[in-house]
C-alpha positions as CSV (number, residue, x, y, z in Angstrom):
1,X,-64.3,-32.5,145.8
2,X,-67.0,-30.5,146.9
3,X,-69.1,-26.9,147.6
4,X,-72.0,-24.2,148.1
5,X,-75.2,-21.9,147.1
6,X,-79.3,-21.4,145.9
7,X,-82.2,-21.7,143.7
8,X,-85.6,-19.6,140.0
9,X,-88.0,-17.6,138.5
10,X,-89.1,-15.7,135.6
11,X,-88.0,-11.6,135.0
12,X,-88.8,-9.9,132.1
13,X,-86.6,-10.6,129.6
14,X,-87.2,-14.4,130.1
15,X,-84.8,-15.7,131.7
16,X,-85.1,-17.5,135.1
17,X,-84.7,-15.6,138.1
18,X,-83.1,-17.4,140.9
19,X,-84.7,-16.7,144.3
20,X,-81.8,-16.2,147.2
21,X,-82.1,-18.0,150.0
22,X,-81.3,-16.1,153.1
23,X,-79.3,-18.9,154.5
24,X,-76.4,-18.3,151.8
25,X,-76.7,-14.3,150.9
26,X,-73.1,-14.6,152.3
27,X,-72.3,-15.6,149.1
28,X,-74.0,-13.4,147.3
29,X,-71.6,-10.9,145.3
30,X,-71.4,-7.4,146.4
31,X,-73.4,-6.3,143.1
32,X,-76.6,-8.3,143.5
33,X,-78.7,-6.4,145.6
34,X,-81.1,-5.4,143.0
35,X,-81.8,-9.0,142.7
36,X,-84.9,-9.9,144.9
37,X,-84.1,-11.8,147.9
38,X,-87.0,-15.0,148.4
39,X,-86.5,-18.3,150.4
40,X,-87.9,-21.1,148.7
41,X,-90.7,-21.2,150.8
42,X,-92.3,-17.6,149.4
43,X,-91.3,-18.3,145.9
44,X,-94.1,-21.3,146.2
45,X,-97.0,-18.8,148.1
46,X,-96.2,-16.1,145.0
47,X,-97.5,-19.1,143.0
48,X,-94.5,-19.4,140.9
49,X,-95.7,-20.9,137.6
50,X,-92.1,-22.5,136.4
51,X,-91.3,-23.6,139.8
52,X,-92.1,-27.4,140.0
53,X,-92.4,-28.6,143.7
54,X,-90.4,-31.4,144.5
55,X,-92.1,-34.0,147.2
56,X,-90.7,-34.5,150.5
57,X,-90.0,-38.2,151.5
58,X,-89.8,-40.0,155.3
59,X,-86.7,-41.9,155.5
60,X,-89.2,-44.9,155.7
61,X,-90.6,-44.5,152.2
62,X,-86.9,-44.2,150.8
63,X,-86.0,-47.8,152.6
64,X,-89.0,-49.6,151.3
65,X,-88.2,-48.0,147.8
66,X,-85.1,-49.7,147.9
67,X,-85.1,-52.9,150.0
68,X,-83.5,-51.4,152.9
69,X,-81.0,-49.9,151.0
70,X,-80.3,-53.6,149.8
71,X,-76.7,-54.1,148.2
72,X,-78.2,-55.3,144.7
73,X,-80.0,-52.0,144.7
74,X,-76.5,-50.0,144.9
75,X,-76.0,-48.7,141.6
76,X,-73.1,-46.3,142.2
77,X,-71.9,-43.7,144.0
78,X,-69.9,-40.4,144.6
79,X,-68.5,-37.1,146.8
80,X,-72.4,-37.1,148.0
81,X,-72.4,-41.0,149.2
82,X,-74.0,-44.0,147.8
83,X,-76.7,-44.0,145.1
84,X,-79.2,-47.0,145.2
85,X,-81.9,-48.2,142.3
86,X,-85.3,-47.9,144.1
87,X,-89.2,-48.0,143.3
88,X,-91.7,-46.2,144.8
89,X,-95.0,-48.1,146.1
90,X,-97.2,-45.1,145.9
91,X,-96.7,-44.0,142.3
92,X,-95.2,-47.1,141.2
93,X,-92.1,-45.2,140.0
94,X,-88.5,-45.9,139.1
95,X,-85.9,-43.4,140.8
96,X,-82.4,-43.1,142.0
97,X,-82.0,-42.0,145.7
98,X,-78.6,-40.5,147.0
99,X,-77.9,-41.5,150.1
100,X,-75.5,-38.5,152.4
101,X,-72.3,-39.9,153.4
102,X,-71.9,-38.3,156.6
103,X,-68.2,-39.2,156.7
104,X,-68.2,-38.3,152.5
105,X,-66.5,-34.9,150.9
106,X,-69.7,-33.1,150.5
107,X,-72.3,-32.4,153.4
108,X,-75.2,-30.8,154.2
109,X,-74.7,-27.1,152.7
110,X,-74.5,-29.1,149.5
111,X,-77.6,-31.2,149.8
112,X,-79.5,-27.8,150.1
113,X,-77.8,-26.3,147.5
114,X,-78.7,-29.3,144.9
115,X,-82.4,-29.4,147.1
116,X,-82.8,-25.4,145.6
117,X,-81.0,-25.6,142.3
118,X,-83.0,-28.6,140.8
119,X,-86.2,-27.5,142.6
120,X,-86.3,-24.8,140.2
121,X,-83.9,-24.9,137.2
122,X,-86.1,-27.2,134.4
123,X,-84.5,-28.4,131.3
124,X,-84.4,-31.6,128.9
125,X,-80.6,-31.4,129.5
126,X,-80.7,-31.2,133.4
127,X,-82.0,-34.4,135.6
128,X,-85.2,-34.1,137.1
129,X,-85.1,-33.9,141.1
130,X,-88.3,-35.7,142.3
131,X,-87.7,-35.0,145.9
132,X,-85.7,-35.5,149.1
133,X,-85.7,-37.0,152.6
134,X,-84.6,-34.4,155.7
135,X,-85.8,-37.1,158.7
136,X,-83.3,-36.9,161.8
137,X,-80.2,-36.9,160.7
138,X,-80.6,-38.4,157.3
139,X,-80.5,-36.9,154.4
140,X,-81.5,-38.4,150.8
141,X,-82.3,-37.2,147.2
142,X,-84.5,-38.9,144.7
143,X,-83.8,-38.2,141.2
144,X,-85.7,-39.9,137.8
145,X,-83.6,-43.0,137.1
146,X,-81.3,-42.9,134.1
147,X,-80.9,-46.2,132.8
148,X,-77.2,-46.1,131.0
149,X,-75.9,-44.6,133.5
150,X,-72.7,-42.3,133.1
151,X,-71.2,-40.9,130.4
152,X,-67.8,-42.2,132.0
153,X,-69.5,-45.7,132.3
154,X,-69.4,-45.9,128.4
155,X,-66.2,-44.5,127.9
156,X,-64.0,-46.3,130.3
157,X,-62.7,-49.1,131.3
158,X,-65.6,-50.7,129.2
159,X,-66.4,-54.2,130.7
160,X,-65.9,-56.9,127.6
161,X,-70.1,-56.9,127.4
162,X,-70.2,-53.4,126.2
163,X,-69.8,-51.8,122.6
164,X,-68.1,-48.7,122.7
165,X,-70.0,-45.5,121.4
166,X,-69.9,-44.6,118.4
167,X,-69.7,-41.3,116.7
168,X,-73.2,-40.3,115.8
169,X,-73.9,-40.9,120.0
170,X,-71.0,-39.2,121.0
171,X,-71.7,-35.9,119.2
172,X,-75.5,-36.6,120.7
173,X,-73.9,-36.7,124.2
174,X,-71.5,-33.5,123.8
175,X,-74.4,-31.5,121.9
176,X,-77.2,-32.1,124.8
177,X,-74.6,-31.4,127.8
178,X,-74.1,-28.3,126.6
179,X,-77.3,-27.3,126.2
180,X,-77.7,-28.2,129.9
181,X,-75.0,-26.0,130.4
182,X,-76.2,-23.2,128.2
183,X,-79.1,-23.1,129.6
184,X,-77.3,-22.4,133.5
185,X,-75.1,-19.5,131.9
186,X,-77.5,-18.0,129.7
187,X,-81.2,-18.4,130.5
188,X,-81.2,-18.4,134.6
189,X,-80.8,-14.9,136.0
190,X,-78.1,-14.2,137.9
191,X,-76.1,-17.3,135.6
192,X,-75.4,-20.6,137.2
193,X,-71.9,-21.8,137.4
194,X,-72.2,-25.8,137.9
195,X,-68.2,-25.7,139.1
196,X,-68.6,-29.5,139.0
197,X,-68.7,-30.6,135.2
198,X,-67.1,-34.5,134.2
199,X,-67.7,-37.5,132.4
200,X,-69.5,-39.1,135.7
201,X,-72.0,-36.0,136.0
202,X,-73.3,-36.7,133.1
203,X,-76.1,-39.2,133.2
204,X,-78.0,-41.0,130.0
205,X,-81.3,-41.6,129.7
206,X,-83.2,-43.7,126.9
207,X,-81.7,-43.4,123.4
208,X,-78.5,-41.8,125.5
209,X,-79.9,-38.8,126.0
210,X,-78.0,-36.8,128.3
211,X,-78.5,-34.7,131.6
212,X,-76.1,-32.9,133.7
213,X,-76.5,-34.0,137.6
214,X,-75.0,-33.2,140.7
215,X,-75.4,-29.4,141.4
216,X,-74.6,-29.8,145.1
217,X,-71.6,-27.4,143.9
218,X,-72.9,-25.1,141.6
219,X,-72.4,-21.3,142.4
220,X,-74.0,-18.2,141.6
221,X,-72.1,-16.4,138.7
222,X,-71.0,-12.9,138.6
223,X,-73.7,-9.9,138.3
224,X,-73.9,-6.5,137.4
225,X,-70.0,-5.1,137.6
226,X,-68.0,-8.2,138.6
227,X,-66.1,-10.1,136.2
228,X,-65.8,-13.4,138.4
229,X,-67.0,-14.7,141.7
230,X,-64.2,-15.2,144.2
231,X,-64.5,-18.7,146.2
232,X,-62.2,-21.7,147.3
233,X,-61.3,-24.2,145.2
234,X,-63.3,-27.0,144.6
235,X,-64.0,-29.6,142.1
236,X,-62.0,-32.8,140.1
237,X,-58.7,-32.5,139.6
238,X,-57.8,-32.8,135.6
239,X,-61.1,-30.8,135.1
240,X,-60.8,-27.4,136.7
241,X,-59.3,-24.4,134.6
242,X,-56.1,-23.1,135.6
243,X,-57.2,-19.7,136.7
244,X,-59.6,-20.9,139.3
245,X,-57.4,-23.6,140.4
246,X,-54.6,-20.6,141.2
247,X,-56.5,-18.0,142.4
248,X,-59.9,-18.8,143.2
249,X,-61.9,-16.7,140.9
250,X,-64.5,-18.6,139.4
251,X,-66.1,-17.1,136.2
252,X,-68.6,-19.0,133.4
253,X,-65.6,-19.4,131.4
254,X,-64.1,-21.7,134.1
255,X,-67.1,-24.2,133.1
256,X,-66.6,-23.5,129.9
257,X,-62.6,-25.5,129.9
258,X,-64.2,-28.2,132.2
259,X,-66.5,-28.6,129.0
260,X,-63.7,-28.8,126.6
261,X,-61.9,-31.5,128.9
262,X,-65.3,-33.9,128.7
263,X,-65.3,-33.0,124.9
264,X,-61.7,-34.3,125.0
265,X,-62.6,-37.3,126.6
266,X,-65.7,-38.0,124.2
267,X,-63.2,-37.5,121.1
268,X,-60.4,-40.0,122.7
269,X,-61.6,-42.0,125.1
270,X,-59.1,-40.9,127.1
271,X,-59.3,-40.1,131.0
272,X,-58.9,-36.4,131.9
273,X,-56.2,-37.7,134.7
274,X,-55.0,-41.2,134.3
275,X,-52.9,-42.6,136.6
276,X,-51.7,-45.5,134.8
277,X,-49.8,-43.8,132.0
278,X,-46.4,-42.3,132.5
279,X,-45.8,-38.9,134.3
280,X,-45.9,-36.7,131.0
281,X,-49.2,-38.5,129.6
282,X,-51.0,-39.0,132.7
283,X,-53.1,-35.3,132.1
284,X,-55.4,-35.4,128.7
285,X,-55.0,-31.5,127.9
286,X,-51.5,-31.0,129.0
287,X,-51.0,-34.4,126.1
288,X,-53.2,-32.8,123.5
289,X,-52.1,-29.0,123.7
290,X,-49.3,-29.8,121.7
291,X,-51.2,-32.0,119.0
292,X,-53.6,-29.5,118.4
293,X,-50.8,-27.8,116.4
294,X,-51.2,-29.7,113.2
295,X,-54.0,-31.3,111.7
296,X,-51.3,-34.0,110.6
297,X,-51.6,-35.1,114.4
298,X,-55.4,-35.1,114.5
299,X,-56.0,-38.7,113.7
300,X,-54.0,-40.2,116.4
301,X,-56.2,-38.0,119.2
302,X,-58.9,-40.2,118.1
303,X,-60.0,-43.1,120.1
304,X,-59.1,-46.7,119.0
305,X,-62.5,-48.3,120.0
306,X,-64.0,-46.4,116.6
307,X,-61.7,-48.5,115.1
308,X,-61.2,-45.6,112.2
309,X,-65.2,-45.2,112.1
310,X,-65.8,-41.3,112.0
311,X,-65.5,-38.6,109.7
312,X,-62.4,-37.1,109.0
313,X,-64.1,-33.7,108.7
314,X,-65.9,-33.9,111.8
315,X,-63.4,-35.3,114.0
316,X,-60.8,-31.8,112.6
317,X,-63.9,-29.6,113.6
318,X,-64.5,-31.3,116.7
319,X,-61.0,-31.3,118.0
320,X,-60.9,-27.3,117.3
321,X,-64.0,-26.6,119.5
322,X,-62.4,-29.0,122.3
323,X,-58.7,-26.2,121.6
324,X,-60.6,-23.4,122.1
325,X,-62.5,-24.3,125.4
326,X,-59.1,-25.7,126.9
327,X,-57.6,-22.5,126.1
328,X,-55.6,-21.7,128.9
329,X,-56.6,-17.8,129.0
330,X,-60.1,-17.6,129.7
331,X,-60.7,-14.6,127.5
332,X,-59.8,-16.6,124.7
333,X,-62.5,-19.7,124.9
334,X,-65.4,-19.3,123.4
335,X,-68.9,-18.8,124.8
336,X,-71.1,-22.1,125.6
337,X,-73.7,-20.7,123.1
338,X,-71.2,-21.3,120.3
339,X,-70.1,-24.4,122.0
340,X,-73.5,-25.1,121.4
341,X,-74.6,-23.9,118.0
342,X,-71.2,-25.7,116.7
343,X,-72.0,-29.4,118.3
344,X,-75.3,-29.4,117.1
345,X,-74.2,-28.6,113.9
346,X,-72.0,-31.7,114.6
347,X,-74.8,-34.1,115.8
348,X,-76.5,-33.3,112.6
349,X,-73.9,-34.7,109.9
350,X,-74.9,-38.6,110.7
351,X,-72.1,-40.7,110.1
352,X,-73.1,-43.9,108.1
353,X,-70.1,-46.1,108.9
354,X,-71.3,-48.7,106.0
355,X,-70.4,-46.0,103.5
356,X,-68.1,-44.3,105.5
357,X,-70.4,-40.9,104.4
358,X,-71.9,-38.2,106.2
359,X,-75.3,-37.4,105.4
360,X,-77.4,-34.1,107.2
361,X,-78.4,-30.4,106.5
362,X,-75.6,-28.3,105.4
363,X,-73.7,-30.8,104.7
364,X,-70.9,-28.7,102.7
365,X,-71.2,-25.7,105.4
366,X,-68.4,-25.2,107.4
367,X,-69.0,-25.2,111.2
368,X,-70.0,-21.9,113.1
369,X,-67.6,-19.1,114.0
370,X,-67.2,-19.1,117.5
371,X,-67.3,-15.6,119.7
372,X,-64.9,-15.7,122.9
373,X,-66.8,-12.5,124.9
């Protein structure tokens, strides 16, 4: 499902400053007018220096890149339409282009929404937008090319070719998406809320490096007084917290439980929402609420593709962080940067499933107290 708002700069105390465009101050909360107010357009003649320009395309450069938009070349797609492999003759390049589905869930407010965003929020942990196509009525986004795909591609429904992920990756995976999403919350100025985090947003590079996409939905969080952002609902069902879903009101911490429902799915290769099981197992967090009561329980969360492959330690400490974010009060889940500092910790204990060991720095620490405000 599918919605709105902007796009960054540099203030004082180093975070990114997000230049409003006129088009959505209607979104703006009530609070922000001592943030400056800059279209895109005069954020490039004050000679930004973080701001990367992204290249416009015609519509007949995006067709050569990709055949005519040939159906081998159609690698995926989602609420935004159809996603097609392409290579572009004048720099010889590899890239995905998103293709607008006029008649899709998500429209044209959205493709200027991701347009801003990605034109000026840079990080290792967000995918790079290269440019975009805005010729008639077409519309079209061309992003670096991630070569393994989704982090739902690997997790399920695995076709019989492809080896499940192991542990090592999977901590990898969970610790880099949220650094993407650290950086949104805690380094752009007013914070990002990406509204839309899941399995399939998250794209893998080389060596399954991982890069939140899609930000056709993101929002602007709260500033100065406010305490949430008020909005209608949108997003995937089995990934949006309970308070938003109820009333509206979008805050950071809303992000923060969509987190802990990927982190869920990374532990047990379970679907957030799947239809196939029974009525009272069909939703991941309303299944593993319960379990999270006893440690005794812990070792049938896990998923049966590791075939008993992890470490016992890591998969308790794991499972807490993925509790707290799915807490159902939002004052009670912790903030990303912990999220963050306690996966890391996480992806550094390498699990050598010859010796069934854990070998990394501090191995006999325990893993980071988490702060919830």
């Amino acid at each position: 499902m599918g919605c709105f708002p902007c796009g960054a700069k540099s203030n004082h105390n180093g975070k990114k400053q997000l230049p409003i465009n006129n088009t959505f101050d209607h979104q703006i909360p009530s609070t922000s007018e001592k943030l400056k107010v800059n279209s895109v357009s005069n954020a490039k003649k004050d000679g930004e220096s973080d701001h990367i320009a992204v290249r416009t395309f015609t519509f007949r450069e995006l067709a050569a890149a990709t055949k005519n938009f040939r159906a081998d070349c159609h690698v995926g797609e989602g609420g935004f339409g159809r996603v097609y492999k392409g290579l572009l003759e004048s720099t010889n390049q590899v890239v995905a282009i998103k293709q607008l589905d006029r008649n899709g869930l998500q429209g044209n407010r959205e493709f200027l929404v991701e347009v801003l965003m990605l034109s000026m929020l840079h990080h290792p942990n967000l995918v790079n937008l290269i440019g975009y196509c805005a010729d008639g009525d077409q519309r079209l986004l061309v992003y670096e090319y991630m070569p393994l795909g989704s982090l739902e591609d690997h997790l399920h429904d695995l076709p019989p070719d492809r080896r499940p992920l192991d542990w090592n990756t999977r901590m990898k995976i969970a610790a880099g998406a949220a650094k993407g999403l650290e950086y949104l919350h805690d380094k752009a100025n007013p914070p990002v809320i990406y509204r839309d985090l899941k399995c399939s947003n998250i794209l893998l590079g080389e060596d399954y490096h991982p890069k939140l996409s899609d930000f056709g939905l993101a929002k602007l969080g709260p500033v100065g007084d406010n305490t949430h952002v008020s909005t209608r609902v949108m997003g995937t069902y089995g990934y949006c917290a309970p308070e938003y879903a109820m009333t509206g009101q979008l805050t950071l911490k809303s992000d923060v439980y969509s987190f802990g429902v990927v982190l869920l799915e990374i532990i047990t290769g379970r679907k957030a929402i799947d239809n196939s099981r029974t009525g009272g197992e069909q939703n991941l967090v309303a299944c593993a609420r319960p379990l999270f009561q006893d440690r005794r329980n812990f070792a049938q969360m896990v998923d049966p593709s590791l075939q008993g492959l992890y470490p016992v330690r890591g998969l308790y400490q794991a499972l807490a962080v993925a509790a707290m974010c799915v807490q159902e009060q939002p004052n009670m889940r912790p903030l990303i940067a912990d999220v963050v500092t306690a996966l890391t910790y996480l992806a550094s204990q390498k699990y050598d499933p010859e010796t069934r060991s854990v070998q990394g720095p501090c191995t006999g620490s325990s893993t980071p107290r988490m702060r919830r405000e």
